[in-house]
C-alpha positions in Angstrom: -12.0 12.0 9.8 -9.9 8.7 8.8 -12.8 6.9 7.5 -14.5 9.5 6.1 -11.0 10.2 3.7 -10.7 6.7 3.3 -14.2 6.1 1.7 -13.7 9.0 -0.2 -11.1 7.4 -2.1 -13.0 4.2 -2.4 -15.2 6.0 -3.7 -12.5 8.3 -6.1 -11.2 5.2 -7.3 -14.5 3.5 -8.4 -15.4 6.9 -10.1 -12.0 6.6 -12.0 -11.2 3.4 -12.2 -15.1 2.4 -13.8 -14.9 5.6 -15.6 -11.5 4.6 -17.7 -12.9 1.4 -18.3 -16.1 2.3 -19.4 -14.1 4.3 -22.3 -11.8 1.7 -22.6 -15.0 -1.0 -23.5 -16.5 1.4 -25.8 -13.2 2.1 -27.6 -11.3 -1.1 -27.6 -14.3 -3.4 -27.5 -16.4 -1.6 -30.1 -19.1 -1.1 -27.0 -20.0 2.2 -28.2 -20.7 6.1 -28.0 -22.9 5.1 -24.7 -19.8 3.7 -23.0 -17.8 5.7 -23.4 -20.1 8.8 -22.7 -20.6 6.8 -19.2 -16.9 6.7 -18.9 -16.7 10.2 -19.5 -19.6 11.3 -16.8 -17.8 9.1 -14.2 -14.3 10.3 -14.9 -16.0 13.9 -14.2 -17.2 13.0 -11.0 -13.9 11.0 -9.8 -12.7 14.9 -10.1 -15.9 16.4 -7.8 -14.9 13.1 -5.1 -11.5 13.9 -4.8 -12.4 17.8 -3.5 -14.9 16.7 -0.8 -11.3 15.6 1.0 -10.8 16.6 4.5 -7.3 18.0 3.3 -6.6 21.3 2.0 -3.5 20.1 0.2 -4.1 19.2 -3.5 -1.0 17.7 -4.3 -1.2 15.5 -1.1 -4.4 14.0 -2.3 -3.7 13.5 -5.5 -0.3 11.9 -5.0 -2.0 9.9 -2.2 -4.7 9.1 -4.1 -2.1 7.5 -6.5 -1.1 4.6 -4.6 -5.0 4.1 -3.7 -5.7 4.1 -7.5 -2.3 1.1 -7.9 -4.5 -0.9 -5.8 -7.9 -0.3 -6.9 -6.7 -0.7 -9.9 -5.6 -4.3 -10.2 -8.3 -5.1 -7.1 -11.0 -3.9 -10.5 -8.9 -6.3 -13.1 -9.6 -9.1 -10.4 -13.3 -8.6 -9.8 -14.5 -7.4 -13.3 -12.0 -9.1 -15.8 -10.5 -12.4 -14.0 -6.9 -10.8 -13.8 -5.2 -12.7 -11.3 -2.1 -10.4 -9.7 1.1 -12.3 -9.1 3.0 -11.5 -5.7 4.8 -8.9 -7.2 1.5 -7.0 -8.5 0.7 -7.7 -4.8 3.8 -6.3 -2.8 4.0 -3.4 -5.4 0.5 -2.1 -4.1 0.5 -3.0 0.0 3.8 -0.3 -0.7 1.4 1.7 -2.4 -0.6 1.9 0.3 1.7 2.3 3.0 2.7 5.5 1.2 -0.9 7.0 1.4 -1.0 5.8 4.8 2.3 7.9 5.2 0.9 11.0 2.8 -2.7 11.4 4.3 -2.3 10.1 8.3 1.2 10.5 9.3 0.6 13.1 12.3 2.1 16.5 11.6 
């Protein structure tokens, strides 16, 4: 049930995270109506990902899903557009992810 949360918000995150930027190229980097219509499809199905959740608890996913978005977040800016995180950037999101380790798989 672990992994199958945890991929889940892999795959949440590349839904979001490719969907903002998508919109962000189009707008900010004159890409175009196509873009940002691509953007806009993916942002839609970061919404569908995050139901398929094992949880019941909306507000636990999505302020889980927070810290996992911190992270995938600058881990995008590293892989698509050479951003390079200093140690802070770094720390800031290994606590990010200790709290959705807390949130999602602390037993109860």
């Amino acid at each position: 049930m672990i992994l199958r949360s945890v991929v889940l918000f892999a795959l949440a995150a590349l839904m979001e995270i490719g969907g903002a930027w998508l919109v962000w190229q189009g707008v900010r980097e004159h890409r175009g109506w196509l873009w940002i219509g691509g953007g806009v499809i993916a942002l839609g199905l970061y919404g569908f990902v995050a139901t398929l959740q094992p949880d019941a608890n909306f507000g636990r996913i999505l302020a889980a899903y927070g810290g996992v978005f911190v992270a995938g977040s600058l881990a995008w800016g590293m892989v698509v557009d050479g951003f390079r995180p200093d140690r802070y950037d770094v720390i800031g999101a290994l606590v990010c992810l200790a709290g959705v380790a807390v949130i999602m798989y602390a037993p109860r």
